[in-house]
PARO-763228 format. One record per residue: x, y negated, z of N, C-alpha, C, CB in turn; residue number from 1. Coordinates in steps of 0.1 Angstrom, whole numbers. Last residue first. Glycine has a CB too. Layout:
// PARO-763228
- n_xx,n_yy,n_zz,ca_xx,ca_yy,ca_zz,c_xx,c_yy,c_zz,cb_xx,cb_yy,cb_zz,roke
- X,Y,Z,X,Y,Z,X,Y,Z,X,Y,Z,NUM
...
//
This chain:
// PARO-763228
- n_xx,n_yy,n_zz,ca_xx,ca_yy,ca_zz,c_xx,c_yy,c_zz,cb_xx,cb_yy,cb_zz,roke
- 1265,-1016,472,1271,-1020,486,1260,-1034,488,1292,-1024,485,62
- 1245,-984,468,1249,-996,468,1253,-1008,479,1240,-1000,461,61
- 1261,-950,465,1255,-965,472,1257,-975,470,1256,-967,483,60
- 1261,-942,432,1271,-945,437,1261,-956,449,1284,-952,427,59
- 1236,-915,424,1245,-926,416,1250,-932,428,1236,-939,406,58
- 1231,-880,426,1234,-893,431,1242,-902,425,1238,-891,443,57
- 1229,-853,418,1236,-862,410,1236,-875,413,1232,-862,398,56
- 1211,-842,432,1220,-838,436,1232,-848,427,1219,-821,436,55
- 1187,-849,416,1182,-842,432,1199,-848,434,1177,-819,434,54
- 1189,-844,388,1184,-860,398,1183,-861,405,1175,-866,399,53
- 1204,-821,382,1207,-839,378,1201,-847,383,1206,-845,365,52
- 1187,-805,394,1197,-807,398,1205,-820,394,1202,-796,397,51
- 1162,-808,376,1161,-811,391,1173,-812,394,1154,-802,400,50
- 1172,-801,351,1170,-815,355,1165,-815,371,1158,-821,344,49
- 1179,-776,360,1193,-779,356,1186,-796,361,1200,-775,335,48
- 1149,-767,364,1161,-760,375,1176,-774,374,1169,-739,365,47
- 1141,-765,338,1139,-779,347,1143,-778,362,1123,-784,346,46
- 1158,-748,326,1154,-760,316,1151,-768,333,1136,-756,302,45
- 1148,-728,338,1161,-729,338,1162,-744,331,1168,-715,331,44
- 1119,-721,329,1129,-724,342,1139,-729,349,1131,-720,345,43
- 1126,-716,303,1119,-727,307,1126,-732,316,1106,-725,312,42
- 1136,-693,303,1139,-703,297,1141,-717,300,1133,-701,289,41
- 1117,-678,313,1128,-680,324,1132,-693,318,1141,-668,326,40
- 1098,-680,294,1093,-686,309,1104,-690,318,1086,-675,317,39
- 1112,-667,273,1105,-677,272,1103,-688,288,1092,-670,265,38
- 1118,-641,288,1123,-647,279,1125,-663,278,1115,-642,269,37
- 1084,-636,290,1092,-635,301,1103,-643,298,1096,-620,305,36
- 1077,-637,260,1074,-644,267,1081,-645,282,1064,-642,266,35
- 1098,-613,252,1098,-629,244,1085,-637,255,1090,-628,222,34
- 1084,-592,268,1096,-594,270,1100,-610,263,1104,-580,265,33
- 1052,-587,279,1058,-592,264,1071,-599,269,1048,-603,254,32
- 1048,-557,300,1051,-573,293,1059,-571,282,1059,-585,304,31
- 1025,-540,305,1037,-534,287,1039,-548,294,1030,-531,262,30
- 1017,-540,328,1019,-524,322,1027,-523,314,1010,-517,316,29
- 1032,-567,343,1018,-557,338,1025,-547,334,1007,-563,324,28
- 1053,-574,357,1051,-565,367,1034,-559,361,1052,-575,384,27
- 1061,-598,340,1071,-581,342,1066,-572,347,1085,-581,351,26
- 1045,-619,350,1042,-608,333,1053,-599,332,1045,-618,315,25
- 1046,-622,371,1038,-614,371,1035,-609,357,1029,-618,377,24
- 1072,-634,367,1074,-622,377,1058,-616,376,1080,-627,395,23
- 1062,-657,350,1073,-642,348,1074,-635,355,1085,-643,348,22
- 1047,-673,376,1042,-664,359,1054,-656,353,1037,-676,345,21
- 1069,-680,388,1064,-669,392,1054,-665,389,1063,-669,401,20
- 1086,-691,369,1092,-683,377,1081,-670,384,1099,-691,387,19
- 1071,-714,372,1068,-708,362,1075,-695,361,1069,-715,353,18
- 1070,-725,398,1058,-720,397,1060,-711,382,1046,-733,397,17
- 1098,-730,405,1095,-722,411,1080,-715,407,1096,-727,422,16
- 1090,-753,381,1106,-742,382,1100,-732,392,1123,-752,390,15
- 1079,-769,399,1075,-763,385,1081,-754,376,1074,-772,378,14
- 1092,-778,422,1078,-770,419,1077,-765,413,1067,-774,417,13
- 1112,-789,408,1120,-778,416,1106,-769,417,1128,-783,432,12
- 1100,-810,400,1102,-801,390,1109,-787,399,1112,-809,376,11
- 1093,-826,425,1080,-817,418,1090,-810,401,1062,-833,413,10
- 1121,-833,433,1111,-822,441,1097,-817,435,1108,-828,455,9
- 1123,-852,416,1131,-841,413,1124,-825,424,1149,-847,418,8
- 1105,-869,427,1103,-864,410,1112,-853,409,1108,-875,398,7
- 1113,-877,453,1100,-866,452,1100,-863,439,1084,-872,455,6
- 1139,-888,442,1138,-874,450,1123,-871,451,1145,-876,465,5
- 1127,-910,431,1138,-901,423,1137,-887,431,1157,-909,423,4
- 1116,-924,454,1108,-918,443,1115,-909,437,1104,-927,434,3
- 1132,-912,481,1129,-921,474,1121,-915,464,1140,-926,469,2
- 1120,-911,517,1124,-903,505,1121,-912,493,1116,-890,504,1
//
């Protein structure tokens, strides 16, 4: 596994981990909807850069 692919595999982590601080700020009594908001935000933020480095492969080299 190259380096590029463990770096894209620790933001797919970090994406999955902050995903799942939102699912426990929906699931208090009042969540704060701007933070949930906020978290997916995020998520989605390093969801897109895992997929540009995971799956965006540059051309083999001959």
């Amino acid at each position: 596994m190259r380096i590029e692919e463990q770096l894209a595999i620790k933001l797919l982590a970090q994406a999955s981990a902050m995903l799942g601080r939102a699912v426990n700020e929906t699931l208090c009594t009042e969540p704060d909807r701007r933070v949930v908001r906020g978290m997916v935000a995020e998520a989605k933020e390093l969801l897109q850069e895992f997929e540009e480095q995971y799956f965006d492969d540059p051309a083999p080299k001959a």
